[in-house]
N, CA, C and O atoms as a GROMACS GRO file, in nm:
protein
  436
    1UNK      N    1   2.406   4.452  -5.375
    1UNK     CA    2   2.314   4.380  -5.290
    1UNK      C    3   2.296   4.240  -5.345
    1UNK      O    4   2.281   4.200  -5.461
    2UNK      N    5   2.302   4.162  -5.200
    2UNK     CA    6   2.294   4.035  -5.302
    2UNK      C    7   2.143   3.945  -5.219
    2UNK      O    8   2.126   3.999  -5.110
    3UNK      N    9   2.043   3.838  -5.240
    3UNK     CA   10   1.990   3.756  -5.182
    3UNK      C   11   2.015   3.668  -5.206
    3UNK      O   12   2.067   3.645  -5.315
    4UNK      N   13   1.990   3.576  -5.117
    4UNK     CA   14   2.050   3.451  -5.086
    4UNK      C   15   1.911   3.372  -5.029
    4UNK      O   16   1.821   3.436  -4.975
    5UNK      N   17   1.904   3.244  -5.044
    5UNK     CA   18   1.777   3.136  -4.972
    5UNK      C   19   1.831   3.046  -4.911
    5UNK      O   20   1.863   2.950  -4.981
    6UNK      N   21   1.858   3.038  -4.781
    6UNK     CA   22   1.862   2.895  -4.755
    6UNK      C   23   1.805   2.777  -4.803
    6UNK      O   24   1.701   2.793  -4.868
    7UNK      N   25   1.861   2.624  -4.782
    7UNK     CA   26   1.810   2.577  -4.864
    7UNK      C   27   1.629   2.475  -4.786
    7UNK      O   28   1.542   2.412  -4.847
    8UNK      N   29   1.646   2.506  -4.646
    8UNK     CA   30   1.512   2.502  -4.607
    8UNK      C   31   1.428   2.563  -4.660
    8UNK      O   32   1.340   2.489  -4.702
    9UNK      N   33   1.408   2.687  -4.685
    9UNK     CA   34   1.310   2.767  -4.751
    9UNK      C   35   1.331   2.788  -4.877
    9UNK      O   36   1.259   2.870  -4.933
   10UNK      N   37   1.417   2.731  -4.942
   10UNK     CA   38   1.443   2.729  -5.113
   10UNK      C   39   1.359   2.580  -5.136
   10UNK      O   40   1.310   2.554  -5.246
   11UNK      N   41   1.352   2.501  -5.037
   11UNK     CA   42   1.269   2.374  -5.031
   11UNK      C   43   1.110   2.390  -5.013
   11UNK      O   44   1.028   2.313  -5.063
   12UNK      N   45   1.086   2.475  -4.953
   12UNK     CA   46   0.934   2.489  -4.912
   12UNK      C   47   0.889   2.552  -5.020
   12UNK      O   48   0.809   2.484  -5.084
   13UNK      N   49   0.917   2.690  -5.080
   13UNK     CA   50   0.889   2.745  -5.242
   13UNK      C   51   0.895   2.622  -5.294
   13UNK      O   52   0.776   2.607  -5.320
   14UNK      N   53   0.944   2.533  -5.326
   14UNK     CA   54   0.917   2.427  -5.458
   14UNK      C   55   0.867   2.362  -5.429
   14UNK      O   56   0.822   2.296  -5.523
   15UNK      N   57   0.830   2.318  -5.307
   15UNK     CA   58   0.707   2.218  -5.245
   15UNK      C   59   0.592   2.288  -5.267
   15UNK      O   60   0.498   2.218  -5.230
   16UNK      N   61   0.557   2.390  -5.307
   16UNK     CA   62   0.417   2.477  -5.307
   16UNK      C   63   0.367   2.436  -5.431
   16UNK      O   64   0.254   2.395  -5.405
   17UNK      N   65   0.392   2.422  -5.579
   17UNK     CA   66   0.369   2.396  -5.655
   17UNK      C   67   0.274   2.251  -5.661
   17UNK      O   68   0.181   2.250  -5.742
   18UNK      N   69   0.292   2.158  -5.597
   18UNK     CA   70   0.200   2.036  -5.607
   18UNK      C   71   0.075   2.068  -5.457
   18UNK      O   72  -0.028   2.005  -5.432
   19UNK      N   73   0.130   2.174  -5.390
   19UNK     CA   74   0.003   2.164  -5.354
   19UNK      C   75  -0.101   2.281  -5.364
   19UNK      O   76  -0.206   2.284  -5.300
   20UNK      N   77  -0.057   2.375  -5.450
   20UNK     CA   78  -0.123   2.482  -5.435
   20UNK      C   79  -0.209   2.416  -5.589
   20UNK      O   80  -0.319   2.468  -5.606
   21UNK      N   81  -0.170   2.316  -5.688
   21UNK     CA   82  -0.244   2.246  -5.792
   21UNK      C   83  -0.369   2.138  -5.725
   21UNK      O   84  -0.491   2.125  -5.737
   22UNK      N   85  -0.260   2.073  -5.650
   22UNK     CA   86  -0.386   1.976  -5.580
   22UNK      C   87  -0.443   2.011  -5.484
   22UNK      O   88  -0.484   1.911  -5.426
   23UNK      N   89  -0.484   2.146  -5.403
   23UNK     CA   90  -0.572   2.182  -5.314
   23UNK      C   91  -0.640   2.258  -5.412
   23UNK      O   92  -0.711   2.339  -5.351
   24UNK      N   93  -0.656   2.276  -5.563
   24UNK     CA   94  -0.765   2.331  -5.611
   24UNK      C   95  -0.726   2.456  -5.639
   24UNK      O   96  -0.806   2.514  -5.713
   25UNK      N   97  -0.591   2.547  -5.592
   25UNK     CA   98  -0.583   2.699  -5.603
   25UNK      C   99  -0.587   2.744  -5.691
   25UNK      O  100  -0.629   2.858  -5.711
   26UNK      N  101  -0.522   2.632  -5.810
   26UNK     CA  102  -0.444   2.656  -5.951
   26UNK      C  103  -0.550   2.561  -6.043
   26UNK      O  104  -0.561   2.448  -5.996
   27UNK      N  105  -0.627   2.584  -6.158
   27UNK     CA  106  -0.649   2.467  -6.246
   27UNK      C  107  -0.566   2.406  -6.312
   27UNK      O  108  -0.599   2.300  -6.365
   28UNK      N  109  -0.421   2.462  -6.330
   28UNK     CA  110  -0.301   2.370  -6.405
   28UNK      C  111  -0.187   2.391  -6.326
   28UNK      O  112  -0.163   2.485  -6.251
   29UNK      N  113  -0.112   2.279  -6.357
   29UNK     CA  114  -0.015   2.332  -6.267
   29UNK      C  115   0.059   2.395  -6.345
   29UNK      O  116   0.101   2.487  -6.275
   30UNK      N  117   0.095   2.404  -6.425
   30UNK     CA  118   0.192   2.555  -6.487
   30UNK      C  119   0.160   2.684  -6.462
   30UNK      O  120   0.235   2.782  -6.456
   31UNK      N  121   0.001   2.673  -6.444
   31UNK     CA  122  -0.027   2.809  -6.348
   31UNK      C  123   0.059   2.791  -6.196
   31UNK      O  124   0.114   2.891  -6.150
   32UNK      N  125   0.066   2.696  -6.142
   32UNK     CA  126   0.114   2.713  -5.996
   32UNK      C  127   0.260   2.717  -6.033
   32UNK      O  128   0.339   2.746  -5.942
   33UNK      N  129   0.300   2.697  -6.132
   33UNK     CA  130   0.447   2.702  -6.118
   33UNK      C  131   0.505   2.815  -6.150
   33UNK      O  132   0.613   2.855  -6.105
   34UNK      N  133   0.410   2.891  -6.256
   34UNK     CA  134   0.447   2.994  -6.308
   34UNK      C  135   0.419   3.138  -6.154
   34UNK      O  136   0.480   3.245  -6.147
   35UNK      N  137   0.325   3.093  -6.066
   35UNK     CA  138   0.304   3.203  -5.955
   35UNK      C  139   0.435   3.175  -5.839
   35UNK      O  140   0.498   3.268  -5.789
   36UNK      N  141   0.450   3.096  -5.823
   36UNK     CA  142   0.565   3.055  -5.786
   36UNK      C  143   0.691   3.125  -5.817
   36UNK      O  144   0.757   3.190  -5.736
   37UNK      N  145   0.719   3.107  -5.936
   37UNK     CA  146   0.832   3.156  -5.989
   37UNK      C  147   0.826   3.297  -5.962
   37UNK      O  148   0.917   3.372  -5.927
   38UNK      N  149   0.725   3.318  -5.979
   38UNK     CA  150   0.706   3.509  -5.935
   38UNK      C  151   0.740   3.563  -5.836
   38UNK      O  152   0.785   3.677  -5.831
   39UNK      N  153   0.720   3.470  -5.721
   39UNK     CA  154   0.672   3.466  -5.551
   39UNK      C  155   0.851   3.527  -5.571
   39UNK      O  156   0.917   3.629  -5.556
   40UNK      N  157   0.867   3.378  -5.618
   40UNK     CA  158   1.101   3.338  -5.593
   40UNK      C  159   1.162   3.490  -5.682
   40UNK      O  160   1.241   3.564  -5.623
   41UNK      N  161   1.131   3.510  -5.778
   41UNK     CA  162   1.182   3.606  -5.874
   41UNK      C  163   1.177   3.743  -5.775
   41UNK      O  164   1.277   3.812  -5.754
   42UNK      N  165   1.015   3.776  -5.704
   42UNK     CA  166   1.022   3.860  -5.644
   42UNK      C  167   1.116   3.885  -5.531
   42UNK      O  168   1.181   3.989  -5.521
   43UNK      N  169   1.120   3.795  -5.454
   43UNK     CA  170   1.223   3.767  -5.363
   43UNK      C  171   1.328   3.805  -5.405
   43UNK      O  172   1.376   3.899  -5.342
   44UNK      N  173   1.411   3.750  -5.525
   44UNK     CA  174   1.494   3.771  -5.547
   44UNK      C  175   1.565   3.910  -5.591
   44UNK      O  176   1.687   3.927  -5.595
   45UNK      N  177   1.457   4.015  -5.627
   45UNK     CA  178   1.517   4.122  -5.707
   45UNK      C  179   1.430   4.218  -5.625
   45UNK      O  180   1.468   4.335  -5.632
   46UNK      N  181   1.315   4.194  -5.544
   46UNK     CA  182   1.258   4.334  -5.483
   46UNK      C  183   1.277   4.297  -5.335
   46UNK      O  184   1.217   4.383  -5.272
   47UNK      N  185   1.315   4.236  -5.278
   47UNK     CA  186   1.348   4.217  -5.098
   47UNK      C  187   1.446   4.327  -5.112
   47UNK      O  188   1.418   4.421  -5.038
   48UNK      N  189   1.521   4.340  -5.163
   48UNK     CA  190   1.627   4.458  -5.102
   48UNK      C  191   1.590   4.618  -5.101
   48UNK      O  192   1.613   4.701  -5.013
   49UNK      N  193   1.544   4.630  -5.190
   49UNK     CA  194   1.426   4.780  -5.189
   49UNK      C  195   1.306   4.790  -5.140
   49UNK      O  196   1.255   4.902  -5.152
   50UNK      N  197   1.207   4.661  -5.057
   50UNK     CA  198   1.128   4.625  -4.990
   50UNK      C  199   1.150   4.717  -4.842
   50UNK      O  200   1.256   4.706  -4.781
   51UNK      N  201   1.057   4.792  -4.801
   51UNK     CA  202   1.066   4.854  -4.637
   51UNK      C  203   1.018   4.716  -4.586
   51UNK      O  204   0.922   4.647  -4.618
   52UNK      N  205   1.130   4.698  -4.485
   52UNK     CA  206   1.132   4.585  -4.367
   52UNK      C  207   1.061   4.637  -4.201
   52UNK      O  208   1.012   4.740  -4.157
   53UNK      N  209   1.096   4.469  -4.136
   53UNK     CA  210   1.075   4.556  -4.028
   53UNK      C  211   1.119   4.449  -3.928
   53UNK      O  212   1.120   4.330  -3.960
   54UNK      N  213   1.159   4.497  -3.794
   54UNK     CA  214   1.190   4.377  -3.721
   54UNK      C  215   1.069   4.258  -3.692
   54UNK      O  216   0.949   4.280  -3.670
   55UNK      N  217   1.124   4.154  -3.698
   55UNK     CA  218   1.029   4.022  -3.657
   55UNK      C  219   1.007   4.036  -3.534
   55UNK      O  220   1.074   4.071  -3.436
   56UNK      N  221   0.862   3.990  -3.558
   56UNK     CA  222   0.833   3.940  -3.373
   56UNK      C  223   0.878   3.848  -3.312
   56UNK      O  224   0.872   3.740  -3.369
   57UNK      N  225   0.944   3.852  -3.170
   57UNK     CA  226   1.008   3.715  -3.139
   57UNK      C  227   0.992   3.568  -3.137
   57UNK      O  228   1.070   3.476  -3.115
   58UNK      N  229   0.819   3.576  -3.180
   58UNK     CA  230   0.813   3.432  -3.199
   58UNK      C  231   0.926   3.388  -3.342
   58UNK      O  232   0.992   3.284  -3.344
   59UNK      N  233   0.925   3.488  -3.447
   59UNK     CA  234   1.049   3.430  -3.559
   59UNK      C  235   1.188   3.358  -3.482
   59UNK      O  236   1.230   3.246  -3.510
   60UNK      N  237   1.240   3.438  -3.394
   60UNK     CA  238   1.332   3.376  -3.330
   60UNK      C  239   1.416   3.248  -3.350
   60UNK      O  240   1.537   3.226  -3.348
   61UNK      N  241   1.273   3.151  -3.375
   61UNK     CA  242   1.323   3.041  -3.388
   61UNK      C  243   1.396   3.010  -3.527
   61UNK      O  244   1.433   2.892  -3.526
   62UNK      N  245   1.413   3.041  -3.585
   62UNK     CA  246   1.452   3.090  -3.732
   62UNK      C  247   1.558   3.194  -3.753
   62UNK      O  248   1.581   3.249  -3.860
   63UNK      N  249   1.628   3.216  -3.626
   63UNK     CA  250   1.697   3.369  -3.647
   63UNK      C  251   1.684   3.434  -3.559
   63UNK      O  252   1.575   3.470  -3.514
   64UNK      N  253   1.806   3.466  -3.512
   64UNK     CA  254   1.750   3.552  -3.433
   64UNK      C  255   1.771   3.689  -3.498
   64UNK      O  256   1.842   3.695  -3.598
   65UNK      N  257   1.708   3.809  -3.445
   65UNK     CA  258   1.696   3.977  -3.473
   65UNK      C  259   1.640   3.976  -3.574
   65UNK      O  260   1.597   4.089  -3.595
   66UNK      N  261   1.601   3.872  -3.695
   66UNK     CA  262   1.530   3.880  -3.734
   66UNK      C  263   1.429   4.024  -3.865
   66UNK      O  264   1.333   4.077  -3.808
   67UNK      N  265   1.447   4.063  -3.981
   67UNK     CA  266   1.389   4.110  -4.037
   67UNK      C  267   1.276   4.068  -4.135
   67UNK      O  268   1.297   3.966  -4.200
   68UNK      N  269   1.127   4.152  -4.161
   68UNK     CA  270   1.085   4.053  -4.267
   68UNK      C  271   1.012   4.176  -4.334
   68UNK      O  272   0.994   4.283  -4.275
   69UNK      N  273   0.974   4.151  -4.457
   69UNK     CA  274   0.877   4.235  -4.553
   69UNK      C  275   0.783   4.151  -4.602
   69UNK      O  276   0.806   4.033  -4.576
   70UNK      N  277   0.687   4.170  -4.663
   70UNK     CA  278   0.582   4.123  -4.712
   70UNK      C  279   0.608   4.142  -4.885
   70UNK      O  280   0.691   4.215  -4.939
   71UNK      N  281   0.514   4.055  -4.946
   71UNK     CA  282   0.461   4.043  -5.056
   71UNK      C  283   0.302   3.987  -5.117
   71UNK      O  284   0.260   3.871  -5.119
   72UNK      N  285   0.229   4.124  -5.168
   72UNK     CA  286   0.101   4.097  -5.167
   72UNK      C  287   0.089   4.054  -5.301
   72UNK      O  288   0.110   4.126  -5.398
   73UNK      N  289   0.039   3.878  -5.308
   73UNK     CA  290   0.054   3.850  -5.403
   73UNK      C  291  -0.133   3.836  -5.489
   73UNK      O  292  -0.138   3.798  -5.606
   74UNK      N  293  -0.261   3.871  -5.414
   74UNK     CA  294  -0.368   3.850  -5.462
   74UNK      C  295  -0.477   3.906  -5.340
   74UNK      O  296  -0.437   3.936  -5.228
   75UNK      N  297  -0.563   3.912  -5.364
   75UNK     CA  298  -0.670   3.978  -5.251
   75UNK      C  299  -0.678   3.866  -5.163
   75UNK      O  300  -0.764   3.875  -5.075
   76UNK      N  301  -0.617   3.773  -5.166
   76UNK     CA  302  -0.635   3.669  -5.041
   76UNK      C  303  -0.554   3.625  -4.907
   76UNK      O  304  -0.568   3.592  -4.790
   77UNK      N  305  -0.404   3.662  -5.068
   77UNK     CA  306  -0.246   3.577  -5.008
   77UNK      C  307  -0.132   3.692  -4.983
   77UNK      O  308  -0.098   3.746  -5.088
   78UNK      N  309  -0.073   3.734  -4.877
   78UNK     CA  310   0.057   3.751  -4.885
   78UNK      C  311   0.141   3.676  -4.832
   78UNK      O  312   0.121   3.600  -4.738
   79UNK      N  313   0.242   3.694  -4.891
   79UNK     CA  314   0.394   3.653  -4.823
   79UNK      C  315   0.458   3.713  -4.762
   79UNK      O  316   0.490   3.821  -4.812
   80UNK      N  317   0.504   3.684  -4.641
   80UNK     CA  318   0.629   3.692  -4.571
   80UNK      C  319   0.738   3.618  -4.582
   80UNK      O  320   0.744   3.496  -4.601
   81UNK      N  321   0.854   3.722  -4.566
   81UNK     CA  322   0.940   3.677  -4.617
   81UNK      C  323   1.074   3.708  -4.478
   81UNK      O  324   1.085   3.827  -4.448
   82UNK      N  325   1.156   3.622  -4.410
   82UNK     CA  326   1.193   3.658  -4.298
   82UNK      C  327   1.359   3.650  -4.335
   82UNK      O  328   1.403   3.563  -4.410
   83UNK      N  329   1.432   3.740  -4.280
   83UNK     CA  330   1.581   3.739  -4.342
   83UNK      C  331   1.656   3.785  -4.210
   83UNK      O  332   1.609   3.810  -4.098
   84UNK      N  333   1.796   3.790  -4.258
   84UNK     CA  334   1.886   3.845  -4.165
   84UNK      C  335   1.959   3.937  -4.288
   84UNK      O  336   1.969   3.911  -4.408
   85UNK      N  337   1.997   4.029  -4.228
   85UNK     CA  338   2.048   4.150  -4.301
   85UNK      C  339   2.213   4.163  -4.294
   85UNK      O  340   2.248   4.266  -4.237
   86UNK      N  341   2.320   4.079  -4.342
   86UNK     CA  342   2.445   4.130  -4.320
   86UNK      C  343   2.515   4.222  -4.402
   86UNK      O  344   2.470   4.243  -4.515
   87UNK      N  345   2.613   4.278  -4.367
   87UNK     CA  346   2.745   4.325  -4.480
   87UNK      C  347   2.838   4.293  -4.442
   87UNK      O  348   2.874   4.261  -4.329
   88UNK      N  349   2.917   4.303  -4.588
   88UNK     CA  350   3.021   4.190  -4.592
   88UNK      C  351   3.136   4.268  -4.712
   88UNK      O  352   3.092   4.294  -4.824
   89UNK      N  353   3.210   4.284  -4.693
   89UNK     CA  354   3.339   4.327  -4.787
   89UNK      C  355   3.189   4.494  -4.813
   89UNK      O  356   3.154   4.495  -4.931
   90UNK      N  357   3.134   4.580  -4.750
   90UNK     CA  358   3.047   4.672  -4.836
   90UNK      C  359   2.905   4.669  -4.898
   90UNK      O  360   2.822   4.757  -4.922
   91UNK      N  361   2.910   4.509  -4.921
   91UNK     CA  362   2.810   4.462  -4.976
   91UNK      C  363   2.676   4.441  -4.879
   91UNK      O  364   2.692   4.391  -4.768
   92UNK      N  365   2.546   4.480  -4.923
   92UNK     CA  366   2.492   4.394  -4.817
   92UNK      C  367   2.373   4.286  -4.869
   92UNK      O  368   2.291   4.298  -4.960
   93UNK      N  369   2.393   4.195  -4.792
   93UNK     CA  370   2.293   4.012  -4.797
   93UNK      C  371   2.215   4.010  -4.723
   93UNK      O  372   2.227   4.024  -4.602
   94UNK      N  373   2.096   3.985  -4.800
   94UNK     CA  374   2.007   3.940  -4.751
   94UNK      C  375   1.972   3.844  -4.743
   94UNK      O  376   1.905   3.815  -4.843
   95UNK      N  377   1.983   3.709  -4.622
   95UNK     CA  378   2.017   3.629  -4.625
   95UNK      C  379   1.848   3.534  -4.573
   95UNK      O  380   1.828   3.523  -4.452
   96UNK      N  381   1.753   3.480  -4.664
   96UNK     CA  382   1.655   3.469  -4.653
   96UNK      C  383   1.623   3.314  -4.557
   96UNK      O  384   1.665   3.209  -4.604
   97UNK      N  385   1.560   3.312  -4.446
   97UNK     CA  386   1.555   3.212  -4.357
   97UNK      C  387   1.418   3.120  -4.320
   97UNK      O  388   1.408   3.016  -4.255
   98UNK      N  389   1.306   3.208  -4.396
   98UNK     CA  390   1.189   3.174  -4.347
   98UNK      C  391   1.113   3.226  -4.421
   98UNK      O  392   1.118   3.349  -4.424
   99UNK      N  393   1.011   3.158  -4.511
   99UNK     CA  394   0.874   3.228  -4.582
   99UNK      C  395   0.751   3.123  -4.552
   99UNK      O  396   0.732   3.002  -4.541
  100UNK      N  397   0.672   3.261  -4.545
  100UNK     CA  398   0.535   3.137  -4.492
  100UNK      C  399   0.420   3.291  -4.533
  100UNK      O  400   0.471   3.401  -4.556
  101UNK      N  401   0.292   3.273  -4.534
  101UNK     CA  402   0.193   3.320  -4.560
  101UNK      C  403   0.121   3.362  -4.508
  101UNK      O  404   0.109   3.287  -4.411
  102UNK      N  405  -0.008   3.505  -4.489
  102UNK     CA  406  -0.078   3.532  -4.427
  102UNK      C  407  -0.185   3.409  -4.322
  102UNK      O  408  -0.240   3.426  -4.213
  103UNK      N  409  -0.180   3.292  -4.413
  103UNK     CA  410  -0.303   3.188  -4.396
  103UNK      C  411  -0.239   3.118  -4.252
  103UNK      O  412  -0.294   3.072  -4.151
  104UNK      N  413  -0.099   3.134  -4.293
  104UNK     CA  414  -0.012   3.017  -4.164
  104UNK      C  415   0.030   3.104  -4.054
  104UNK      O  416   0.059   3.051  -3.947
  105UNK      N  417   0.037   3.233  -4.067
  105UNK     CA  418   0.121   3.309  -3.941
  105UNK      C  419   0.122   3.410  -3.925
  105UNK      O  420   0.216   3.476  -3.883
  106UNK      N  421  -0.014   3.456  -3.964
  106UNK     CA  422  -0.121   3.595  -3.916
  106UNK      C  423  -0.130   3.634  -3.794
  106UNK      O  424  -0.093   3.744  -3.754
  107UNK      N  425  -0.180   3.546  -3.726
  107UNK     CA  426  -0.181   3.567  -3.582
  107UNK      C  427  -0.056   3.587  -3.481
  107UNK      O  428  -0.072   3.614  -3.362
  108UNK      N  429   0.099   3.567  -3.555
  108UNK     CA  430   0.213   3.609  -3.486
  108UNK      C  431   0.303   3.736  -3.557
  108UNK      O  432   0.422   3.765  -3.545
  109UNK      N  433   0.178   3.804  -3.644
  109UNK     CA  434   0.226   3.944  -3.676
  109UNK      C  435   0.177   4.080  -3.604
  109UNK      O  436   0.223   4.189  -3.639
   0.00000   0.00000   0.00000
């Protein structure tokens, strides 16, 4: 099994770090970098043993058919995490297209 990030959403994870410090979330930012890294790490090694589920069609725009799982990262925040599922030579990729948060896109789950 392999994951993979596009590099739109390999861009938005590293954009989180200056603002999850300067909106106050984090008192240092090595704290925000270090939750971060967790967020990406998780992604990286538990999306494939993660129970999925199909996206609602508003994802669409991002993919179509669309799969996503969550990650509960604190009593406040989860992540979603939105992919396409291929195989390839046996193998299968998870090919990650879209992450965004309970705070931004609650209301289209």
């Amino acid at each position: 099994m392999k994951v993979l990030v596009i590099p739109r959403a390999l861009d938005y994870i590293e954009s989180l770090v200056p603002i999850l410090y300067e909106n106050g979330y984090f008192s240092y930012e090595e704290d925000a970098q270090k939750y971060i890294k967790n967020l990406y790490d998780d992604i990286k090694t538990i999306l494939p043993v993660r129970i999925h589920r199909p996206a609602p069609k508003y994802f669409n725009k991002y993919g179509k058919n669309m799969k996503y799982a969550f990650f509960k990262k604190n009593n406040n925040t989860t992540w979603y995490v939105f992919f396409k599922l291929y195989n390839k030579n046996g193998e299968k990729i998870f090919l990650v297209r879209y992450i965004a948060n309970n705070h931004t896109i609650a209301q289209y789950l």
